[in-house]
C-alpha positions as CSV (number, residue, x, y, z in Angstrom):
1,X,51.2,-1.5,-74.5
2,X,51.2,-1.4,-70.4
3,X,47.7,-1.0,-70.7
4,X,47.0,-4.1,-72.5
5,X,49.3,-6.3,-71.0
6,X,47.9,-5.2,-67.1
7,X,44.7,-6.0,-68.3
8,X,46.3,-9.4,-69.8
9,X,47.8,-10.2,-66.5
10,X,44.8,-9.3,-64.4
11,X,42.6,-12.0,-66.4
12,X,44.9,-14.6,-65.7
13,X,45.8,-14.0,-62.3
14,X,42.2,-14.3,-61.4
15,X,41.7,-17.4,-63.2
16,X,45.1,-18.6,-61.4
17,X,44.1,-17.9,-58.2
18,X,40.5,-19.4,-58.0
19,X,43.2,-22.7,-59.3
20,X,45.8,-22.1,-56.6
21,X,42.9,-21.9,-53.8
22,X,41.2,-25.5,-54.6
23,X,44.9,-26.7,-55.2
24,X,46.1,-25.7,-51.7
25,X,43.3,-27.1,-49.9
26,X,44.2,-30.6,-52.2
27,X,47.7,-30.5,-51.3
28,X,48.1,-27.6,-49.0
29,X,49.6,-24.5,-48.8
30,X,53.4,-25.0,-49.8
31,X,52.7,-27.1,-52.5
32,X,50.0,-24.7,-54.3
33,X,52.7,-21.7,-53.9
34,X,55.7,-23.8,-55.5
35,X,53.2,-24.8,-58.5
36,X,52.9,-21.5,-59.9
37,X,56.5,-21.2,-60.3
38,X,57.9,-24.9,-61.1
39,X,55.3,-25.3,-63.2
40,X,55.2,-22.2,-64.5
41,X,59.1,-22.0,-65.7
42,X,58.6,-24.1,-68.8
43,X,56.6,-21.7,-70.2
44,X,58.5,-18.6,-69.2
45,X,61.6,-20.3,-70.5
46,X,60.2,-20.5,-74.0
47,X,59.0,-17.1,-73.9
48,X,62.2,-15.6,-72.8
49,X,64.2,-17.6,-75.9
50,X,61.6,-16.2,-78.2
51,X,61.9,-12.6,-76.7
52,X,65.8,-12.9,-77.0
53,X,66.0,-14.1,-80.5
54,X,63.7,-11.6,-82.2
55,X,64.1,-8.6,-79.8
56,X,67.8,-9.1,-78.5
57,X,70.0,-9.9,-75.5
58,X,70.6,-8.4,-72.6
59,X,74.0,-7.7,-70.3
60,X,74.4,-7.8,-66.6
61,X,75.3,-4.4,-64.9
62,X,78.7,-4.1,-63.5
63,X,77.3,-3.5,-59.8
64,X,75.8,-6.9,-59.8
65,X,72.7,-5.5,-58.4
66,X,70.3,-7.4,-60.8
67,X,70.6,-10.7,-58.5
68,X,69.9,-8.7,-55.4
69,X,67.0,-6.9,-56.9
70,X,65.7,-10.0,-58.2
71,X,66.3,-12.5,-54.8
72,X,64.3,-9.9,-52.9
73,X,61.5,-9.8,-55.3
74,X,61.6,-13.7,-55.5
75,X,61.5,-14.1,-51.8
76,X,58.7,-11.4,-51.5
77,X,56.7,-13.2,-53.9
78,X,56.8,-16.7,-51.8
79,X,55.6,-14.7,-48.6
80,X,53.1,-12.8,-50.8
81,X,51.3,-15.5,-52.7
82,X,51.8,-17.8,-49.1
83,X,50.1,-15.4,-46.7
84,X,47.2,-15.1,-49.2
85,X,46.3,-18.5,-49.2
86,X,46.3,-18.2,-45.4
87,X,43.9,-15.8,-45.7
88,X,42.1,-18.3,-47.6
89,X,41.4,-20.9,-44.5
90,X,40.7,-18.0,-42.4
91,X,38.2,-16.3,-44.8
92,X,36.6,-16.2,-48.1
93,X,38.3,-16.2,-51.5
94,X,36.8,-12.9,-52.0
95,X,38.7,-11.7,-49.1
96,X,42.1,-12.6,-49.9
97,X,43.0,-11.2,-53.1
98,X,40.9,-7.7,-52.2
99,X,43.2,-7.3,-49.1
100,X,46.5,-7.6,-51.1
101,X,45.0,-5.2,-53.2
102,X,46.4,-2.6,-51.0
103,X,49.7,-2.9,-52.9
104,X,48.7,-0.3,-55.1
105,X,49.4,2.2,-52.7
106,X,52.2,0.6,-50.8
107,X,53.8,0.1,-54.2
108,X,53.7,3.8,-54.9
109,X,55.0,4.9,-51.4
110,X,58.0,2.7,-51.9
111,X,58.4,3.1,-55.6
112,X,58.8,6.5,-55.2
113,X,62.7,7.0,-53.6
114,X,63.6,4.1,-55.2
115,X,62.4,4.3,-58.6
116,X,61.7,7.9,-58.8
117,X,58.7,8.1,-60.3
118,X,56.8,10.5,-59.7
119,X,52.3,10.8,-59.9
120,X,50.0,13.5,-60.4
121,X,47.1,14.0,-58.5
122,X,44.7,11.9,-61.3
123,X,46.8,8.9,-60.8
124,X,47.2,9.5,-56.7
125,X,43.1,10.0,-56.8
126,X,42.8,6.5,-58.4
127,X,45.1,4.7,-56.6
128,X,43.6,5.8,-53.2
129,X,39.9,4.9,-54.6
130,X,41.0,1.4,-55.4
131,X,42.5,0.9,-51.9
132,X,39.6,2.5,-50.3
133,X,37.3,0.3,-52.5
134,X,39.0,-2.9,-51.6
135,X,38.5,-2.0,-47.6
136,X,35.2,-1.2,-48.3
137,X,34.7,-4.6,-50.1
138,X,36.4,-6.8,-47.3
139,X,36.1,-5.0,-43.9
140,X,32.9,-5.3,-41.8
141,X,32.0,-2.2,-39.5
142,X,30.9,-4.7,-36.4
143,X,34.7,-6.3,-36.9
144,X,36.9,-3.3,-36.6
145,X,37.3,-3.1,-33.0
146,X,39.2,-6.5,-33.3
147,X,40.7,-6.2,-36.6
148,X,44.2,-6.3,-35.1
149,X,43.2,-9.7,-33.8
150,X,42.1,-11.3,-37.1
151,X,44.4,-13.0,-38.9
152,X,42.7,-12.6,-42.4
153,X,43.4,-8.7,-42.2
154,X,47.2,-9.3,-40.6
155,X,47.6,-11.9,-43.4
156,X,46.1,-9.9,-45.9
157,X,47.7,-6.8,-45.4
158,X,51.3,-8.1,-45.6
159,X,50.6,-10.2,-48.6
160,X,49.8,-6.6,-49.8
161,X,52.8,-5.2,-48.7
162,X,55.0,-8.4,-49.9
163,X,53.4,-8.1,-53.1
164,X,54.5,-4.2,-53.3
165,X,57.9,-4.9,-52.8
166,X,57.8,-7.5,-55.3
167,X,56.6,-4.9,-58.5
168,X,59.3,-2.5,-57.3
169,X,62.2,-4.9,-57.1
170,X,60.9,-6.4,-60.6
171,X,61.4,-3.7,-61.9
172,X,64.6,-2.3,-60.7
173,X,66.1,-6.1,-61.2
174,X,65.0,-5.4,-64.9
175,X,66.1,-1.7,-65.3
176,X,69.5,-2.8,-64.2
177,X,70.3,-5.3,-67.1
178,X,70.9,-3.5,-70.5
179,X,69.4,-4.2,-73.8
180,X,65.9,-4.7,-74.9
181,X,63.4,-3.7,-71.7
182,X,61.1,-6.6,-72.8
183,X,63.3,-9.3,-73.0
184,X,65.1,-7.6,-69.3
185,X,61.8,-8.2,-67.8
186,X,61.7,-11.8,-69.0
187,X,65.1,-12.3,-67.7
188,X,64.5,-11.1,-64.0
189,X,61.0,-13.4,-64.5
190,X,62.9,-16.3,-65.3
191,X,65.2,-15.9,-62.4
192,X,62.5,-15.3,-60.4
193,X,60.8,-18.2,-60.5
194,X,64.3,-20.7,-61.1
195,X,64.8,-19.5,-57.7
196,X,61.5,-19.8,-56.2
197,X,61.3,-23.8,-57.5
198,X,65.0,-24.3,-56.4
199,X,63.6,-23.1,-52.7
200,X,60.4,-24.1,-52.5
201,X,60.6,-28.0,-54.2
202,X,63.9,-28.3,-51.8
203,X,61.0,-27.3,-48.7
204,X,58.4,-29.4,-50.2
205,X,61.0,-32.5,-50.8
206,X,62.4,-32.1,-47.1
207,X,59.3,-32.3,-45.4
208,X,57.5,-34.7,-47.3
209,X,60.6,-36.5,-47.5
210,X,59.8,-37.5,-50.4
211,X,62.0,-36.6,-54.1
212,X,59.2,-37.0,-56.5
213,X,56.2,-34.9,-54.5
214,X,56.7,-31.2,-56.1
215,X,55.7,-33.5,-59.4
216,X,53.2,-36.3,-58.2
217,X,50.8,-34.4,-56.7
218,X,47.6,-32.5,-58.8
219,X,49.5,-32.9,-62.0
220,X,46.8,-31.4,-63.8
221,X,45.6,-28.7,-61.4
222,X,49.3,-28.3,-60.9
223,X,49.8,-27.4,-64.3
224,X,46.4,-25.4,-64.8
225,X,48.3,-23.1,-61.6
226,X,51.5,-22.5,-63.3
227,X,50.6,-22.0,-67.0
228,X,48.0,-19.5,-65.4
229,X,50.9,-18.1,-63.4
230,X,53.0,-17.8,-66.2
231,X,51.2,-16.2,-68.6
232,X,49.9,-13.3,-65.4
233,X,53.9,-12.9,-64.6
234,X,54.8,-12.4,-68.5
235,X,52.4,-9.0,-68.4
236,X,53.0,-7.7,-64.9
237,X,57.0,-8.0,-65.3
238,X,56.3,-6.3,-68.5
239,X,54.2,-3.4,-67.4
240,X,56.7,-3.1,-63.8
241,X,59.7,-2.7,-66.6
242,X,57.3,-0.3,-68.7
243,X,55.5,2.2,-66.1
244,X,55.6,3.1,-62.4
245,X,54.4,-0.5,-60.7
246,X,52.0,1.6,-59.0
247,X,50.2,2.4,-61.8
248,X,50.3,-1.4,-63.0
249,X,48.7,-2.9,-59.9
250,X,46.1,-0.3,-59.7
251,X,45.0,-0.7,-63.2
252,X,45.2,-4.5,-62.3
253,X,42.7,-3.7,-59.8
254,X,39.9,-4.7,-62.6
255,X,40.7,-8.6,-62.1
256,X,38.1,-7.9,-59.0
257,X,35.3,-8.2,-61.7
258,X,37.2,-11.4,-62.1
259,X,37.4,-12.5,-58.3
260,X,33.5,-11.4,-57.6
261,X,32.7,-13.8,-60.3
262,X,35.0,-16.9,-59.0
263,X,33.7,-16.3,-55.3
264,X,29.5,-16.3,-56.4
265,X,29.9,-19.1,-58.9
266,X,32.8,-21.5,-58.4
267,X,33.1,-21.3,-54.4
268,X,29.4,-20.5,-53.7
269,X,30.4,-17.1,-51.8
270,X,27.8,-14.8,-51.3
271,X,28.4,-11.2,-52.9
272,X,26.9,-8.4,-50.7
273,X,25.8,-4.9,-52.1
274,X,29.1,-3.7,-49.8
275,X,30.9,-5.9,-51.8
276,X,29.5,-3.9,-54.8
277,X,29.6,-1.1,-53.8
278,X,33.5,-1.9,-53.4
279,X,34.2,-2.8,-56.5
280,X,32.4,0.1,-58.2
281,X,34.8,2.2,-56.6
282,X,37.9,-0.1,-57.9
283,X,36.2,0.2,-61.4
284,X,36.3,4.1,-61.0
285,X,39.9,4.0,-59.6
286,X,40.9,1.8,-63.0
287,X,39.4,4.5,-64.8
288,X,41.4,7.3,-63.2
289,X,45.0,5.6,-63.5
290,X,44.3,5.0,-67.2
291,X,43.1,8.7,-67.6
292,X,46.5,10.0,-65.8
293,X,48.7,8.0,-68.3
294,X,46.7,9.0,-71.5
């Protein structure tokens, strides 16, 4: 089931975030990051009442942990998705999601005191190969003597590491409710992005100073952005709750196909054989992680 709904989130996370690119150069960058979670919540809300009616409740803990869990990984998520479209102004589209993409491995050093899962050397082999892909994709040889300097790859890599701590806290927000692990993972997404709206629209409505801009702005694009969003979160808090995150994101690693496509048709980016080359080696690393967990 992980398998299906990675693959699930993957499709619509690249479709989202080809959205949430021409969205934040419309309205800029605060507004495109509080769309895929205002406008994304409707949506979510639905799906948690159906998951709760035919699959069952859930209780809080007695530690009380869920709501820190969950805060961090809503907070992470903000910086995340904001830091990527930074990367965006700064560089291509291309080059923004593959940089994040080193969450894979971040995810998997942190996951492992925290969550305790551990990964044999298959699933360690692909996860490596789809980092290593991703560099190979993004990083030019002439630019590495100043990579330091350039604020795609600082941008880039902590979106990554943002993005990490978001899949780990997911899922440790949603392994401390009890009940059904589904409908757990749709509650810690529902929080998630209540609390991300409440922040972000109070941001938005404080600078603009004006009440009604978090809903008069791209309505439609808006909306495109966070049912997109939506429908991505629904399977990645799914497969966090399910399997090591680590796993997830790498096998996630196939919305590249995805992102190549966007950057050469709908932004006019050119794809070099580097770039190819790349994402061959993120294909074989998919192919690895789903080997491990057969």
């Amino acid at each position: 089931m992980w398998i299906f709904v990675t693959l699930f989130a993957a499709a619509c996370q690249s479709l989202r975030t080809a959205y949430q690119k021409t969205l934040s150069q419309e309205q800029g960058f605060l507004h495109a990051t509080m769309a895929r979670s205002l406008y994304g919540l409707p949506l979510v809300s639905l799906y948690l009442l159906v998951c709760w009616l035919l699959l069952g409740g859930v209780r809080l803990g007695d530690n009380g942990l869920f709501f820190v869990y969950a805060s961090v990984c809503a907070i992470a998520q903000v910086l995340a998705t904001y830091l990527m479209l930074r990367v965006f102004q700064s560089g291509s589209f291309a080059l923004g999601t593959l940089l994040a993409k080193t969450e894979a491995v971040l995810a998997a050093l942190i996951g492992i005191p925290l969550l305790h899962h551990a990964l044999n050397g298959t699933a360690w082999l692909g996860i490596i190969l789809g980092v290593a892909g991703a560099l190979v994709m993004s990083l030019r040889l002439e630019n590495l003597r100043r990579a330091h300097k350039d604020i795609s790859l600082i941008a880039g890599l902590g979106s990554g590491l943002c993005f990490a701590v978001t899949s780990v806290t997911a899922a440790l927000a949603s392994h401390s409710l009890t009940g059904s692990i589904i409908t757990s993972a749709g509650v810690t997404l529902w929080y998630v992005l209540a609390l991300q709206s409440l922040i972000l629209c109070a941001i938005q409505i404080i600078m603009s100073k004006d009440l009604k801009a978090p809903i008069n702005r791209s309505v439609a694009l808006s909306w495109k952005v966070g049912i997109l969003s939506s429908l991505g979160s629904i399977g990645w808090f799914t497969g966090f709750a399910l399997v090591n995150p680590a796993l997830v994101k790498t096998l996630g690693q196939a919305e590249i196909l995805g992102t190549l496509y966007f950057s050469k048709r709908r932004f006019n980016e050119r794809v070099t054989p580097q770039q190819w080359f790349g994402g061959g080696m993120i294909l074989g690393s998919v192919i690895l992680v789903t080997i491990a967990t057969i």
